[in-house]
Every structure is written in structure tokens, then in C-alpha cells.
MDTraj code that builds the backbone (N, CA, C; nanometers):
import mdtraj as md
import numpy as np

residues = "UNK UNK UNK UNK UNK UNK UNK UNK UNK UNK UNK UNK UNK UNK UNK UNK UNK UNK UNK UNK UNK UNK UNK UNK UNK UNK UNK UNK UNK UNK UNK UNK UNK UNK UNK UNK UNK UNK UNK UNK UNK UNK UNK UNK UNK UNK UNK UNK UNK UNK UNK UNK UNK UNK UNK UNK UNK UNK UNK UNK UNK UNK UNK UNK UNK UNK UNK UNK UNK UNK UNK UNK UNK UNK UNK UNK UNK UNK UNK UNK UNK UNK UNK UNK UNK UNK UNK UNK UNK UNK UNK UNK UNK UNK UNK".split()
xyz = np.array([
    [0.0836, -0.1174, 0.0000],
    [0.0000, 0.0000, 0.0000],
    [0.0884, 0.1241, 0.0000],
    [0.0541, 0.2303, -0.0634],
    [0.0881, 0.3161, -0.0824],
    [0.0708, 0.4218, 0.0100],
    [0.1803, 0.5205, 0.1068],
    [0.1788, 0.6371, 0.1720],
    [0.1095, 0.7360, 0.1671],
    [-0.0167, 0.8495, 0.1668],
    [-0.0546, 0.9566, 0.1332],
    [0.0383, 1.0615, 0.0987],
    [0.0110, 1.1111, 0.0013],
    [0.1775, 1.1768, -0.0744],
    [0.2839, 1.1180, -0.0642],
    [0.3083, 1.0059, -0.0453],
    [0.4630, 0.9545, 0.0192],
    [0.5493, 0.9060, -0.1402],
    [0.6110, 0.8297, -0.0789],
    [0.6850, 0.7476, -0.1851],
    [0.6098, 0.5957, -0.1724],
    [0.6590, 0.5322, -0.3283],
    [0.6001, 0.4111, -0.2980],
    [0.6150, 0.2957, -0.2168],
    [0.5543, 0.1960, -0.1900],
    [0.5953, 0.1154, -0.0411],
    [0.7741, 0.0334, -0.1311],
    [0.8185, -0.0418, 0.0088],
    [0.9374, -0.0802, -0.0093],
    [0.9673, -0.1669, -0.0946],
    [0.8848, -0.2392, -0.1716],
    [0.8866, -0.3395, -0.2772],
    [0.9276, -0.3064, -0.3914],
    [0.8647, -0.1692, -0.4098],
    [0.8875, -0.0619, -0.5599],
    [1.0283, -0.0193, -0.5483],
    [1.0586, 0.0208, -0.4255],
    [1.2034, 0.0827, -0.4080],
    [1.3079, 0.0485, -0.3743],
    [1.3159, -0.1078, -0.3712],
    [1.4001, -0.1947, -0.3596],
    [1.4288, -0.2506, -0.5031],
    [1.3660, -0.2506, -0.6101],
    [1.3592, -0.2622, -0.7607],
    [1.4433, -0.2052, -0.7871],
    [1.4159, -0.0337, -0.7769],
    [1.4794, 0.0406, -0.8404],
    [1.6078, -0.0036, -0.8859],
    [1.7226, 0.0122, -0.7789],
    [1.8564, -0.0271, -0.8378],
    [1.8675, -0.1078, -0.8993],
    [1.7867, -0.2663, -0.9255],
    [1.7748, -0.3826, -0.9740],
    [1.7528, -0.3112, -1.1905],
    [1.6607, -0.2276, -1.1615],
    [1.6086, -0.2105, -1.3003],
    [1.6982, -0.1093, -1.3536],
    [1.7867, -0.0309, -1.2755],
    [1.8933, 0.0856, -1.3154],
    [2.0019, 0.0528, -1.3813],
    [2.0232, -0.0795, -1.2781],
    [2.1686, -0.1383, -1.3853],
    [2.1015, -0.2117, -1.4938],
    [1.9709, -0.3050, -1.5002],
    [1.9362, -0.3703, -1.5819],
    [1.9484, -0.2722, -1.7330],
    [1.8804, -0.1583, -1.7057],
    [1.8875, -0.0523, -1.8093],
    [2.0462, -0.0257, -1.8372],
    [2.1419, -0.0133, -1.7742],
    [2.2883, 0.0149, -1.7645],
    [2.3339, -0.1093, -1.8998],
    [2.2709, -0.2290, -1.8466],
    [2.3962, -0.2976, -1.9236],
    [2.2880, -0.3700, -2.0488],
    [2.1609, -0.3572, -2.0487],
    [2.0871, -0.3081, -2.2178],
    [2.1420, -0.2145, -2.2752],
    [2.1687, -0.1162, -2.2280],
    [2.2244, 0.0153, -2.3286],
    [2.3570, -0.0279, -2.3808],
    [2.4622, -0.1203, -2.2874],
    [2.5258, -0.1779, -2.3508],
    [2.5482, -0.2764, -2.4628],
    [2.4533, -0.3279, -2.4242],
    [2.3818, -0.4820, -2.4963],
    [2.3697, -0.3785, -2.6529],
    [2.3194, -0.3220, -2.6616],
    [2.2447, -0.2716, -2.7644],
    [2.3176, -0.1643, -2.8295],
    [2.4064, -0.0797, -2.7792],
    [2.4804, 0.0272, -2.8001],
    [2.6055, -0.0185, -2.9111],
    [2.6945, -0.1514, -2.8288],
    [2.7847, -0.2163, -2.9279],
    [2.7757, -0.2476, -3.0423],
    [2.6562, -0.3680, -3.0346],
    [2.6414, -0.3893, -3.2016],
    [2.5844, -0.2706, -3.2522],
    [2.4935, -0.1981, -3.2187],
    [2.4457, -0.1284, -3.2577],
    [2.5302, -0.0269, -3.3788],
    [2.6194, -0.0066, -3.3223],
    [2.7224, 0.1281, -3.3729],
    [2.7981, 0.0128, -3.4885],
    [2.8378, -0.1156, -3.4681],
    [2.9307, -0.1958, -3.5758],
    [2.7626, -0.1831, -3.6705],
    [2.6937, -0.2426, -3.6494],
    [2.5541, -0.3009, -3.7651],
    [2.5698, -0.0946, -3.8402],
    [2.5646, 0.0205, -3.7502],
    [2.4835, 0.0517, -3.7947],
    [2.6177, 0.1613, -3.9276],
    [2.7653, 0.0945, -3.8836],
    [2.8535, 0.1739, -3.9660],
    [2.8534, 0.0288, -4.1286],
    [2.7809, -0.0928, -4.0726],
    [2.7928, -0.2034, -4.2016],
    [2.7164, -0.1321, -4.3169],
    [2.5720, -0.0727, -4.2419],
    [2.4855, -0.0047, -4.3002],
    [2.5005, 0.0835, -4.4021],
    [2.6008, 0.1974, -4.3096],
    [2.5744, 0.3158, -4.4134],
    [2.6962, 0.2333, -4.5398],
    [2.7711, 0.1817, -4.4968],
    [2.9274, 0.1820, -4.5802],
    [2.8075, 0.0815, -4.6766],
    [2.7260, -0.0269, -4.7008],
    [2.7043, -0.0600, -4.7788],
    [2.6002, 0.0073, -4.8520],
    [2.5486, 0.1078, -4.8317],
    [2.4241, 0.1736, -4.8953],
    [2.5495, 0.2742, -4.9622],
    [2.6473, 0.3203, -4.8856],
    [2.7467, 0.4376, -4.9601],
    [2.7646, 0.4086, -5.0782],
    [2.8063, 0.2021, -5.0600],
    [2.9084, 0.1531, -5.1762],
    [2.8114, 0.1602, -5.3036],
    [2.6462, 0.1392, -5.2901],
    [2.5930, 0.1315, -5.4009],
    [2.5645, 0.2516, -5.4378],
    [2.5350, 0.3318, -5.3370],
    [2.5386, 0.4869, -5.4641],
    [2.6722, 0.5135, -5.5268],
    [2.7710, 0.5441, -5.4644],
    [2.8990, 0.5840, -5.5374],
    [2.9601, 0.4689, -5.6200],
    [2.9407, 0.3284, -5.6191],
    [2.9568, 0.2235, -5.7381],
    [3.0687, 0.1697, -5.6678],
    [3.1185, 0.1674, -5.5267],
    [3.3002, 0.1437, -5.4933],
    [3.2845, 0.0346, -5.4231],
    [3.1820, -0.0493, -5.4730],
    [3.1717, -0.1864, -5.3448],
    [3.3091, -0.2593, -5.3930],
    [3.3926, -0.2826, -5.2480],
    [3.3224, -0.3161, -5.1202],
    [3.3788, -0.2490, -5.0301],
    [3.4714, -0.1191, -5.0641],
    [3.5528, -0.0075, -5.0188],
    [3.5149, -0.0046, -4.8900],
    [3.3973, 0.1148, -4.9281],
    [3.3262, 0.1811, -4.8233],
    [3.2324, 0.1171, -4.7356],
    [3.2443, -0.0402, -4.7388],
    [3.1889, -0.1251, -4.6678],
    [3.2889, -0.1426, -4.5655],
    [3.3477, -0.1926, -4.6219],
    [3.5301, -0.2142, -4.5184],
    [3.5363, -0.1283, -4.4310],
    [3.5649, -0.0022, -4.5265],
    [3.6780, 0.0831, -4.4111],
    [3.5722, 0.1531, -4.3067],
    [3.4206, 0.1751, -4.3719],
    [3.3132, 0.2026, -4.1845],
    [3.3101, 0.1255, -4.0979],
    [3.3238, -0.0386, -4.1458],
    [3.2505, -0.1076, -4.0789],
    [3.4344, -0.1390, -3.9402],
    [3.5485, -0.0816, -4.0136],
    [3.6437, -0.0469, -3.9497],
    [3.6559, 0.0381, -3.8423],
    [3.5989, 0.1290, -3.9031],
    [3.5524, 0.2779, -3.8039],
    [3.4780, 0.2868, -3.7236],
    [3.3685, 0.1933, -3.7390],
    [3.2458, 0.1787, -3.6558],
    [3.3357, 0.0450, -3.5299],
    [3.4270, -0.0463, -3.5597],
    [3.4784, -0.1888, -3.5067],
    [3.5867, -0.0756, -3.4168],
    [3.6382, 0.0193, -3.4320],
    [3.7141, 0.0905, -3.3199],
    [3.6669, 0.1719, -3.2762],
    [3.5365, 0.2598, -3.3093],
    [3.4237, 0.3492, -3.2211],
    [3.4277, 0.2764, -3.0804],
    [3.3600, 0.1131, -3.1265],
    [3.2905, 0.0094, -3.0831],
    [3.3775, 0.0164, -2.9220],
    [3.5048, -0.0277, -2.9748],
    [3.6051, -0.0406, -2.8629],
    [3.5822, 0.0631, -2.8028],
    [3.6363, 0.1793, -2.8198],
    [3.6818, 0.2772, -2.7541],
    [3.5652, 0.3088, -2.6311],
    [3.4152, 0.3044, -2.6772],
    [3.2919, 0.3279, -2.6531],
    [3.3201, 0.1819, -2.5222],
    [3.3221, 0.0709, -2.4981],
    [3.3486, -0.0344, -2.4535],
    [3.4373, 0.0286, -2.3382],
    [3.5510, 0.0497, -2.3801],
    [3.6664, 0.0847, -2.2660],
    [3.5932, 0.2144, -2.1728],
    [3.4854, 0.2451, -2.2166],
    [3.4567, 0.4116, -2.1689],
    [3.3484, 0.3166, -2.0324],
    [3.2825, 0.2554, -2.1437],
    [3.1929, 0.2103, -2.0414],
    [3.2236, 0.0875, -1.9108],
    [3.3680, 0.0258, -1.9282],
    [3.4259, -0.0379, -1.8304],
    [3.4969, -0.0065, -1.6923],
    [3.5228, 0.1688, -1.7959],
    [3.6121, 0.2042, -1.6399],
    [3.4608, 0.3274, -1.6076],
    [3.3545, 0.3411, -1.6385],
    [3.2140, 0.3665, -1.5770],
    [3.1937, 0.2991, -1.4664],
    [3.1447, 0.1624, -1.5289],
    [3.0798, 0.0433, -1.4147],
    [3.2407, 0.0102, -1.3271],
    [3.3599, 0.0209, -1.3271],
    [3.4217, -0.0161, -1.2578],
    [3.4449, 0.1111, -1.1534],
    [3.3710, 0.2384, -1.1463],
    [3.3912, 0.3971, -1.0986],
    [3.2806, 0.3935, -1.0395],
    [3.1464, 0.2610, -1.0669],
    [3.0293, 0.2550, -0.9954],
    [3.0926, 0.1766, -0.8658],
    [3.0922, 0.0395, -0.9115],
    [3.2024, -0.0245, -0.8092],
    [3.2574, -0.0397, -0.7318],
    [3.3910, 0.0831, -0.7329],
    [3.4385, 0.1288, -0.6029],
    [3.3573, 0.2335, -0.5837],
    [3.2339, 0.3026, -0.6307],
    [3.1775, 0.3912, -0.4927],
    [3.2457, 0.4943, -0.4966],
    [3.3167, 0.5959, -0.6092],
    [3.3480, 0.6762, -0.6693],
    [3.2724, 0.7970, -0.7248],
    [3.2300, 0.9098, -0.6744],
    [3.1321, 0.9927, -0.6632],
    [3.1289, 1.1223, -0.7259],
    [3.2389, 1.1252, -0.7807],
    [3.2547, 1.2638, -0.8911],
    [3.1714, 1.3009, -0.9735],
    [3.1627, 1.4225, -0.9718],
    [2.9973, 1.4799, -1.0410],
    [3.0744, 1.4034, -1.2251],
    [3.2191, 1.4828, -1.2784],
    [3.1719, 1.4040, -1.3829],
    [3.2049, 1.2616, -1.4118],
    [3.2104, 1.1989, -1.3166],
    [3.2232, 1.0590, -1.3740],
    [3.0669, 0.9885, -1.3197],
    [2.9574, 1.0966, -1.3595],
    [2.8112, 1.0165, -1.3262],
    [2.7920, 0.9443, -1.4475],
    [2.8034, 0.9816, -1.5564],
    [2.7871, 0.8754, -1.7026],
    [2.9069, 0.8324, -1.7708],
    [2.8903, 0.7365, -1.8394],
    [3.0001, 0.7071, -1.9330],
    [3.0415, 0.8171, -2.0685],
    [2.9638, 0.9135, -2.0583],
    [3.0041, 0.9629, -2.1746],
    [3.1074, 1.0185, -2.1721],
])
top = md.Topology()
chain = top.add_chain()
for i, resn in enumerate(residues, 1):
    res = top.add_residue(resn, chain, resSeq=i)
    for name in ("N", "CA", "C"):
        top.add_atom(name, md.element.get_by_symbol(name[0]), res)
traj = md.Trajectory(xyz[None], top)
């Protein structure tokens, strides 16, 4: 049951953190391939307008394969800055 103006009872708010990281490491889930699929994409739609297949397939899907990383390493030393309990205003996101 719910408080009059309050917050919700302790069941809801014991979730929370449960569904915060769940969201944390979907965005990961989804963020990685995301960025390789979505540099396969343009480089192969590039290659058929400009006629240069399989060029510009290659060298995004290159660009997008070290985004990928770099984006990876950002988000490791994040969750490892959650971890130890590390509280710096800017190390609240991975970006």
C-alpha cells in the first residue's frame, strides 16, 4: 500500500537499483552492435550509390569496429567507478 503523498511502499524501491543497472547494461547490450551493424549499413548503402563496393563497406565497418572499442573501454572504467563507490559529479555517465 501506498503512503498519502509519500513514496512508494518498499517493494517498488528496492527494484529500483535492480532495473537501473538492468537498463545500464541493455544500453550496452544494444549500443555495441548497434554502432558496428549501424557503420555495415551506411558503408554498404554508400558503396551502391557511389559504385566502390566493397571499399566503403570495409573501411566504416572499421571505423564503426574501433568506435565500438573505444565506446566499450569508456563504459568499463564507468561500471568499474560505480564499483568502487566513486562519486565525482563528472564521472556520473560514461560519456
Amino acid at each position: 500500500m501506498e503512503k498519502i503523498g509519500g513514496r512508494p511502499n518498499n517493494r517498488h524501491n528496492s527494484q529500483a537499483p535492480f532495473l537501473r543497472r538492468a537498463g545500464l547494461y541493455l544500453g550496452v547490450a544494444f549500443e555495441l552492435p548497434g554502432t558496428i551493424v549501424g557503420g555495415l549499413a551506411v558503408g554498404y548503402f554508400l558503396d551502391q550509390y557511389f559504385g566502390t563496393s566493397p571499399w566503403l563497406l570495409i573501411a566504416l565497418t572499421v571505423v564503426a569496429f574501433v568506435g565500438a572499442f573505444f565506446r566499450l573501454v569508456q563504459w568499463v572504467k564507468f561500471f568499474e567507478r560505480q564499483r568502487d563507490g566513486s562519486s565525482r559529479e563528472e564521472d556520473d555517465s560514461p560519456n
